[in-house]
C-alpha positions in Angstrom: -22.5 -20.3 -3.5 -20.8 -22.9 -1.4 -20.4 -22.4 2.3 -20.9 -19.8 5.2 -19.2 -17.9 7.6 -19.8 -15.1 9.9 -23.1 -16.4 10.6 -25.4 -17.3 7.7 -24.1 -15.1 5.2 -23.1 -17.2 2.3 -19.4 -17.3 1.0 -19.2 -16.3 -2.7 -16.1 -17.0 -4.9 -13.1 -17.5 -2.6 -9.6 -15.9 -4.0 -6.5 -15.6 -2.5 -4.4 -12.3 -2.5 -0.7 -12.0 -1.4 -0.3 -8.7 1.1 2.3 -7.1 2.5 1.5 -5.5 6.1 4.5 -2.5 7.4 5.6 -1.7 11.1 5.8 1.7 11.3 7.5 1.9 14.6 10.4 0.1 12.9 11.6 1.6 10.1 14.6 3.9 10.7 14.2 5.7 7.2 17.3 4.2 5.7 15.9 4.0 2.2 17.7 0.2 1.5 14.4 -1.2 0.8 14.3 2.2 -2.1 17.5 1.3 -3.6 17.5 -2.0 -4.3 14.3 -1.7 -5.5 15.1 0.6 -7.9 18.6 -1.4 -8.9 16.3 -4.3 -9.6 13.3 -3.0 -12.1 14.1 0.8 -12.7 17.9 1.0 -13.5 17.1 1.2 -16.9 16.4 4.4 -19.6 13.2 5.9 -19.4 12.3 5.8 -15.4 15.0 7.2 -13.9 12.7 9.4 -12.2 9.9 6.7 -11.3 10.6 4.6 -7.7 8.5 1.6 -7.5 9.2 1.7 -3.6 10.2 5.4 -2.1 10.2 6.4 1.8 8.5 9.2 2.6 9.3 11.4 5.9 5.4 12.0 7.4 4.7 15.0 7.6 5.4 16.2 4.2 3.9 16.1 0.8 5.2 12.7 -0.6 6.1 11.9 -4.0 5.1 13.0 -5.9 4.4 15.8 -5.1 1.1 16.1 -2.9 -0.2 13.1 -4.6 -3.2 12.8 -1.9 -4.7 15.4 -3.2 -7.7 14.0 -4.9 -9.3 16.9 -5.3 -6.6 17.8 -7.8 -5.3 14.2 -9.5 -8.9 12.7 -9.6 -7.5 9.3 -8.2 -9.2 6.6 -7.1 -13.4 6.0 -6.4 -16.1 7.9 -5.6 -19.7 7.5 -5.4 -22.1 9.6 -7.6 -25.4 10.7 -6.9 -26.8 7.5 -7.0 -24.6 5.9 -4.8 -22.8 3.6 -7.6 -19.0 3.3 -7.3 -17.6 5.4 -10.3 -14.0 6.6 -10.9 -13.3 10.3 -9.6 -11.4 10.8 -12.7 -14.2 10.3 -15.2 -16.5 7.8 -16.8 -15.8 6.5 -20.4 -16.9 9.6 -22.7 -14.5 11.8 -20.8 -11.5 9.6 -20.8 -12.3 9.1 -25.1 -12.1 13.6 -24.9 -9.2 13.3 -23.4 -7.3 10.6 -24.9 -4.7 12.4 -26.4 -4.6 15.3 -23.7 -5.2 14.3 -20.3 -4.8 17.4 -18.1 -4.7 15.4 -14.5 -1.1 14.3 -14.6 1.7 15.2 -12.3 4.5 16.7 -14.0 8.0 16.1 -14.0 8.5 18.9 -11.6 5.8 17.4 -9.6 8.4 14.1 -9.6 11.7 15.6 -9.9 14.4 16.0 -12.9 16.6 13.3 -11.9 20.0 14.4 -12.8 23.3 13.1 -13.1 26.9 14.6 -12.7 29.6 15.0 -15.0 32.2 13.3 -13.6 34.9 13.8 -16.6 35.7 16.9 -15.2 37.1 15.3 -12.4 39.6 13.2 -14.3 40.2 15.7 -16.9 40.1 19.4 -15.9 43.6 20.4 -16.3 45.9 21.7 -13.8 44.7 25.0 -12.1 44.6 26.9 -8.2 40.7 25.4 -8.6 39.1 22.5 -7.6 37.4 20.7 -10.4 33.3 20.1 -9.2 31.1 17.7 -10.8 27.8 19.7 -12.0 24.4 18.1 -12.0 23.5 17.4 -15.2 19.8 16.3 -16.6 19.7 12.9 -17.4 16.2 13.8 -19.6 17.9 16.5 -21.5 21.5 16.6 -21.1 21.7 20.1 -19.8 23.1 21.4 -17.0 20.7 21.9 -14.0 19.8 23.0 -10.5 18.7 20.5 -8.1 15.6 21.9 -6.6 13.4 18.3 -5.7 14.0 15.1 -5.1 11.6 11.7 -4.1 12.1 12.7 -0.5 13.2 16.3 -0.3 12.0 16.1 3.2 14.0 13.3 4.8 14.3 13.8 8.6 12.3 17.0 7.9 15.3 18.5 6.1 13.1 20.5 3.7 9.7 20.8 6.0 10.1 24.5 6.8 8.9 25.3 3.3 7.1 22.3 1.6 5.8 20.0 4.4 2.9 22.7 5.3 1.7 21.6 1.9 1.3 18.3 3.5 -3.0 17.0 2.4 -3.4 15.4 5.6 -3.1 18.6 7.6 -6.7 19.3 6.3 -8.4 18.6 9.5 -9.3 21.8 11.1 -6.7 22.7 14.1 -4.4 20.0 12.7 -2.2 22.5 11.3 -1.9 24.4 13.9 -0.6 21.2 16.5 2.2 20.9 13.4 5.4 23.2 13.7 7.7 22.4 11.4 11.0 22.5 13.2 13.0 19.8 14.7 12.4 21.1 18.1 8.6 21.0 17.6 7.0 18.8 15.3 6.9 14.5 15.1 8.0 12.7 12.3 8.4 9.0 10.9 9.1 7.2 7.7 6.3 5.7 5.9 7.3 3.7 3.2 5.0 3.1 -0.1 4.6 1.0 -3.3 1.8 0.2 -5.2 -1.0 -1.1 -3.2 -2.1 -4.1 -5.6 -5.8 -3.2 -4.5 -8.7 -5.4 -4.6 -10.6 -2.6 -6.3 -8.1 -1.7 -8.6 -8.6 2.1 -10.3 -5.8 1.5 -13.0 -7.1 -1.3 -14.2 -10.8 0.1 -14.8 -9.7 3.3 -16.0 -7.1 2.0 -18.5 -8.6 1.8 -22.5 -6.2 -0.7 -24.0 -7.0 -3.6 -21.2 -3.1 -3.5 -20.7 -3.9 -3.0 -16.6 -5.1 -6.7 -15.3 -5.0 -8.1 -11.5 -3.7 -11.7 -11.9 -6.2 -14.2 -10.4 -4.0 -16.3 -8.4 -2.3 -14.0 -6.6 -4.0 -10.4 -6.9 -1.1 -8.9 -8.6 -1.5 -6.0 -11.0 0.8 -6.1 -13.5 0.6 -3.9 -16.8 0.7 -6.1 -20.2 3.4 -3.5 -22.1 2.3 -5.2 -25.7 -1.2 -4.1 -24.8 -0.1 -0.5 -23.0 -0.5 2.4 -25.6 0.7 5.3 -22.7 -2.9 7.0 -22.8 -2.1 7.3 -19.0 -5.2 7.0 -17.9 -3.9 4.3 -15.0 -1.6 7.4 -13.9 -4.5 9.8 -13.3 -6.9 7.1 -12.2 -3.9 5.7 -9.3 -4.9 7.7 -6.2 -1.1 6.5 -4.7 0.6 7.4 -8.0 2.5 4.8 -8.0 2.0 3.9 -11.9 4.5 5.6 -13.6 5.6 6.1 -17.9 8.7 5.2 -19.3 9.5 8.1 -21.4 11.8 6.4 -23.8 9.5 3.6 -24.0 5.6 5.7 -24.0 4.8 2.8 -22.3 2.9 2.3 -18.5 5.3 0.6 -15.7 4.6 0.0 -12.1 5.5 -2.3 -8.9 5.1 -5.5 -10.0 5.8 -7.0 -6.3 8.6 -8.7 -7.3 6.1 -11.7 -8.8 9.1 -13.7 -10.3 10.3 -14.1 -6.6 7.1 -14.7 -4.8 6.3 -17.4 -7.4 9.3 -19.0 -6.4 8.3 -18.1 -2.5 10.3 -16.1 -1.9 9.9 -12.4 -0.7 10.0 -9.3 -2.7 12.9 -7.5 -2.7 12.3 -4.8 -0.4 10.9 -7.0 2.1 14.1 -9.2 1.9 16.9 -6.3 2.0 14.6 -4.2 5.0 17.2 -3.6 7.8 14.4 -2.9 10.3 13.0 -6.2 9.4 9.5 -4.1 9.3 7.5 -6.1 6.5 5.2 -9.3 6.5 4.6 -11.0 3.4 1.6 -13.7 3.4 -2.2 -14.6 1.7 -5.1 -13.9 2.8 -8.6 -15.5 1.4 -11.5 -12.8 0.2 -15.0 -13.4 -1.0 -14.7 -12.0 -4.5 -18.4 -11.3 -4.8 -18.1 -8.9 -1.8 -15.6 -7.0 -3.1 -17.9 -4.1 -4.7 -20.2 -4.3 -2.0 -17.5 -3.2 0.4 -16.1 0.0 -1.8 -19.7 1.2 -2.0 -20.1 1.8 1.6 -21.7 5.3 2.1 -20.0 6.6 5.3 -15.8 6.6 4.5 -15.4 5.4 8.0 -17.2 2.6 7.3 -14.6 1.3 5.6 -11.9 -0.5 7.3 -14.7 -2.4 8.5 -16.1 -3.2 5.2 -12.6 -4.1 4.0 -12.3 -6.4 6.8 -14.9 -8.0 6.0 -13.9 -9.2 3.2 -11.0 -11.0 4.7 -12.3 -14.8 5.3 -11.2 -16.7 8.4 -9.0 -20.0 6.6 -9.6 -21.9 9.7 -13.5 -21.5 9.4 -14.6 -25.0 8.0 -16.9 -23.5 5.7 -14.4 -21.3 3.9 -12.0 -24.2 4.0 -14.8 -25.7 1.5 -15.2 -23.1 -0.4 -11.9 -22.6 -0.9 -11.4 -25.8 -2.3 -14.2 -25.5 -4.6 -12.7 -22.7 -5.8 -9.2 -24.3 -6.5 -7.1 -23.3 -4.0 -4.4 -25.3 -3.1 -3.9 -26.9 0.0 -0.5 -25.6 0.7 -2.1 -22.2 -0.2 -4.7 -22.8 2.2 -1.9 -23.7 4.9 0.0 -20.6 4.0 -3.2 -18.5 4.9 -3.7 -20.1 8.1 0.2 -19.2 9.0 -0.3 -15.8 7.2 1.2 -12.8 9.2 -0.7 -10.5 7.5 -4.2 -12.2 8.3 -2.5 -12.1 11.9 -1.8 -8.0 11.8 -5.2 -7.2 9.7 -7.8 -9.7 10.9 -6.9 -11.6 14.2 -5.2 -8.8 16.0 -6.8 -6.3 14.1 -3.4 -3.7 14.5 -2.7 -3.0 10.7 -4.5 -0.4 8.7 -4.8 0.8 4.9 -3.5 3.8 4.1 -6.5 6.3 2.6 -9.5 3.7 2.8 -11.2 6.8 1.4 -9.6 6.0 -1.8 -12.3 3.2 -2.3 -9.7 0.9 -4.0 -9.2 -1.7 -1.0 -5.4 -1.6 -0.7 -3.7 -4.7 -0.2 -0.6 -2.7 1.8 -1.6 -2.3 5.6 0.7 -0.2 7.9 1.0 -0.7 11.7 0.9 2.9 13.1 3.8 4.3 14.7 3.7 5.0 18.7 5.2 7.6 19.9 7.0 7.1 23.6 4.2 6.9 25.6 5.9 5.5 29.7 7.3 9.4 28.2 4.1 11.1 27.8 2.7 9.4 31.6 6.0 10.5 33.1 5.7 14.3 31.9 1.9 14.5 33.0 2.8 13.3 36.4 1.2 10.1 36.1 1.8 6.5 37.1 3.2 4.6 34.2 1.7 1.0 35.9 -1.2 2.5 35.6 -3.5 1.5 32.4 -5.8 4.6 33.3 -2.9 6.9 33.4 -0.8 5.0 30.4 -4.2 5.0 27.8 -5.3 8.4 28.9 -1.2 9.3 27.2 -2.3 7.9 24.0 -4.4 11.1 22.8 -1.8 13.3 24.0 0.9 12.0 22.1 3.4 13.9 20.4 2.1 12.4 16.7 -1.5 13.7 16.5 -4.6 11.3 16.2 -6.2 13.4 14.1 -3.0 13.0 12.0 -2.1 9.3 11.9 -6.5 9.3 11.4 -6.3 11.4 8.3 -3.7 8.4 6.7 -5.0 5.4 7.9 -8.6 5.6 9.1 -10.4 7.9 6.3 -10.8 11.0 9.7 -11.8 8.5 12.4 -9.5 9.4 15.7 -11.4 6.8 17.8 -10.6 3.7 15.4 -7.0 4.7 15.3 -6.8 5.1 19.2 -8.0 1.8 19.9 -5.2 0.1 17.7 -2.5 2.6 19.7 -4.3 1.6 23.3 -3.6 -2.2 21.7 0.3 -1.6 21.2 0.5 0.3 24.5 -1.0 -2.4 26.7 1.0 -4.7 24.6 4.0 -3.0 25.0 3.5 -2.2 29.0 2.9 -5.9 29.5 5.7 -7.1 28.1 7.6 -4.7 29.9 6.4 -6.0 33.2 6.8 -9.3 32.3 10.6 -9.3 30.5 11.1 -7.7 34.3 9.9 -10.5 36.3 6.5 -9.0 37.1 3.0 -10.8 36.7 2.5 -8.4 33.8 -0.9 -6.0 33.2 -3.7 -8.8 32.5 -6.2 -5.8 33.2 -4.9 -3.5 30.7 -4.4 -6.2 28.0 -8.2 -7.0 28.8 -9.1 -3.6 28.5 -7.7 -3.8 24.6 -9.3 -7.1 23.9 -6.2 -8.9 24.6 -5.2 -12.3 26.5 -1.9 -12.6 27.8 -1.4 -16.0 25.4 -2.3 -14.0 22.4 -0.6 -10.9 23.8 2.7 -13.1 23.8 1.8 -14.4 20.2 1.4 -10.5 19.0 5.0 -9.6 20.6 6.5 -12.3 18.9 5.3 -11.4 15.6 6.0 -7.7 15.9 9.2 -7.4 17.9 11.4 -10.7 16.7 9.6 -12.4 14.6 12.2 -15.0 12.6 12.1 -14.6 8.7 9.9 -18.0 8.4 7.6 -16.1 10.7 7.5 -12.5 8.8 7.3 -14.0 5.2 5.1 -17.0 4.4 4.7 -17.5 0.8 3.5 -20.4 -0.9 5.2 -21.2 -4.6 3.2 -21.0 -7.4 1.7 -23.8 -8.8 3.6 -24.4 -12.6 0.7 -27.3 -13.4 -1.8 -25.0 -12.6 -0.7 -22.2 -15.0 -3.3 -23.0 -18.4 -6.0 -23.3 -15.5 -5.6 -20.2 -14.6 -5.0 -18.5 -17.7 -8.4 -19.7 -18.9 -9.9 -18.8 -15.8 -13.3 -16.5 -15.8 -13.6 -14.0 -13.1 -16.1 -11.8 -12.2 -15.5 -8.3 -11.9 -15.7 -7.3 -8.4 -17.6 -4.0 -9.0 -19.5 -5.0 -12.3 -22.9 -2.6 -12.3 -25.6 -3.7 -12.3 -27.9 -3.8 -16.3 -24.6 -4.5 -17.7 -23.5 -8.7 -19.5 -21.7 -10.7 -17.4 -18.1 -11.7 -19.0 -19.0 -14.0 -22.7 -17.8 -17.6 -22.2 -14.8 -17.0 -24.4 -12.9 -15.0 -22.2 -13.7 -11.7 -24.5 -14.3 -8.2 -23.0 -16.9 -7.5 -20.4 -18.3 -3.7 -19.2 -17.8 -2.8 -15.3 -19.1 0.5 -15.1 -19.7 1.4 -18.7 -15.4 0.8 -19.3 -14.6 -2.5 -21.5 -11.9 -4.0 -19.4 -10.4 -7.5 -20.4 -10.6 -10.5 -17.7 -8.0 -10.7 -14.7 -4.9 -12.8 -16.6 -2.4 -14.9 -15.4 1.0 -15.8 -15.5 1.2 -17.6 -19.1 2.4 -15.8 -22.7 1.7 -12.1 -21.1 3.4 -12.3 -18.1 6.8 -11.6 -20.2 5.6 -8.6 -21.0 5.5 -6.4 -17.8 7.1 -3.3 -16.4 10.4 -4.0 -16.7 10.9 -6.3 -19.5 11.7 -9.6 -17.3 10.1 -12.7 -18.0 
């Protein structure tokens, strides 16, 4: 091991992963980010129901539908009675049984039938006292059909009254009850998703053909579609569904984060069409060898924190050393240092995963939404300059802790608090300051703040430039057969079984073969989506 950090502890194998952190409070649910998204991988036959980046109006139960629901999709980890990380869906022998019938798979009403119209009716109808209508037609089956679901039935709460109470995050006792579903009396916002290119990937250990890998210079995971024989065992194993099957194809296709254009450094495509300007792109450094350390936490809670630390600090001289033994780049190693995300997640500690619980370590951190809270001190009779009166708000706000909690914090209120009582001293300083006021140094104190790295903070999340919000270093071309022969260990490999053979052959992580993490080389023309 080279280096230390955080004390004594030594630094195992450092690795770089590219991140995307969101600002809920900005996004205005205009589903851009959705579209082109889909115009750019999944206009094609085949997944015309699958969207590699949907909005989802919160509450409500998502897409598809009720896909948090663990208890009935078996996604994601879990530990067993022994404590050792193991897939909810299975070990090997019960993936072999159900090879050819796997019984934990949404269903296309569970999606929706996506449908098209026929429009020849329009043009040639002939001459009548009616008005010619387009129908819906299936685009699966060719039939007509009734439009019943859609990737965000509930948008703006439009269907809530009937399907939002299904909602999984509602599960906290009294939660329900502080949710009426009616514009008048309930909270919303938009929380957008695509896959979450974990660092504890449960796709790639649950799929039997190897054709799931997480690319080692980036973090990546990309499906290899000569490999891919549509057991759908990555689809089950997902705990975000966000691995879908290309029914014309049988073949597994997911996000791939636009990797053609953040090789070339540039941003994906959702990040570059957002109107809200709401995403940050960047690296951030992990110790590898940490990685199943932190999943296998006992208490859920536990976590974030375990996540976190993770995360190395690229301006700590001894992870500065270990990174270049580990052959990071130097302008990779810049691009961490200037990294929003490692801002958002680590410095300023404001982002969060969504479903920690899921034990995967998602590489997609949110910024929870704040509801009005100068608002919430005004209707309680209470001073709004006052940080006692402005922090006391924050747990009666009209989005529930308990809520926001259940998404980002694995049940833990007090975590997701503290990271509102952040944005509201933030917020509240600013505000005295943009009016020529000496600002709230008390309150910014109370949240852990300075006023220097309060103004840093407002810059990133209120008008941060694009240079600012996307810092993403090009991949390296001369680098490329490095990489491809590079040996990684897996990050949750158990304990009793061989270490990967020296010629890149298969290796056991938790009784599952599961080829090496691969790089961009000869297989990475063969992902979701067919583009080289």
């Amino acid at each position: 091991m080279t280096g230390t950090a955080r004390g004594k502890r030594p630094i195992g194998r450092v690795m770089a992963q590219v991140a995307m952190v969101m600002n809920l409070d900005k996004c205005i649910g205009c589903h851009t980010c959705s579209v082109t998204c889909k115009q750019t991988w999944t206009n094609r036959t085949g997944v015309e129901y699958a969207w590699f980046n949907n909005v989802e109006t919160k509450p409500g139960v998502g897409y598809p539908r009720r896909y948090e629901d663990q208890e009935k999709w078996k996604g994601g980890w879990k530990l067993d009675r022994r404590g050792r990380l193991v897939l909810r869906s299975g070990g090997r022998a019960k993936r072999l049984m159900s090879l050819f019938f796997n019984p934990d798979l949404p269903s296309i009403d569970d999606y929706y039938e996506p449908v098209t119209y026929d429009y020849d009716t329009l043009v040639s109808a002939p001459a009548g006292p009616d008005v010619p209508v387009a129908a819906p037609r299936s685009v699966l089956t060719g039939r007509p059909t009734a439009i019943t679901w859609g990737a965000n039935w509930e948008d703006g709460l439009g269907g809530a009254p009937e399907h939002a109470g299904g909602d999984p995050n509602l599960r906290a006792p009294g939660l329900a009850e502080k949710v009426r579903f009616s514009f008048e009396q309930t909270f919303m916002f938009h929380l957008p998703r695509l896959c979450e290119h974990c660092l504890n990937p449960a796709c790639v250990s649950a799929c039997p053909s190897g054709a799931m890998y997480k690319r080692a210079e980036d973090g990546i995971v990309l499906v290899d579609q000569d490999r891919c024989r549509g057991w759908r065992m990555c689809v089950t194993a997902c705990p975000y569904k966000k691995v879908y099957v290309n029914h014309a194809t049988g073949k597994a296709e997911k996000c791939t984060f636009c990797f053609p254009r953040i090789e070339a450094g540039q941003p994906t495509v959702c990040g570059e069409t957002c109107v809200g300007r709401l995403r940050y792109i960047g690296l951030v450094l992990y110790d590898a060898d940490r990685v199943g350390e932190a999943a296998a936490v006992t208490d859920e809670k536990d976590l974030l924190d375990a996540q976190r630390d993770v995360f190395l600090d690229p301006f700590d001289p001894g992870v500065k050393a270990a990174a270049r033994a580990s052959g990071i780049p130097e302008d990779w190693m810049h691009a961490a240092r200037n990294s929003p995300v490692h801002a958002l997640i680590s410095r300023y500690k404001v982002a969060l995963p969504l479903h920690p619980e899921y034990r995967t370590l998602p590489m997609v951190w949110y910024v929870p939404p704040l509801s009005p809270v100068l608002d919430a001190v005004g209707e309680a009779g209470g001073n709004q300059d006052d940080p006692d009166h402005v922090f006391a708000a924050v747990t009666r706000l009209r989005i529930p802790l308990e809520y926001l909690a259940e998404l980002f914090t694995a049940g833990d209120t007090e975590r997701v608090a503290g990271v509102l009582m952040k944005l509201t001293a933030l917020r509240s300083h600013m505000r005295s300051v943009i009016l020529g006021e000496a600002g709230l140094p008390g309150a910014l104190a109370s949240a852990g703040l300075t006023p220097r790295e309060a103004e840093d903070l407002h810059r990133l999340l209120a008008v941060a430039k694009y240079a600012d919000r996307y810092v993403i270093p090009a991949a390296h071309k001369e680098d490329a057969a490095a990489l491809s022969a590079l040996e990684t260990r897996c990050p949750v490999e158990a304990d009793g079984f061989p270490a990967q053979p020296a010629d890149g052959g298969r290796k056991v992580m938790l009784g599952i073969p599961v080829l090496r993490r691969r790089t961009s080389g000869p297989d990475a023309g063969q992902l979701a989506g067919g583009t080289p």
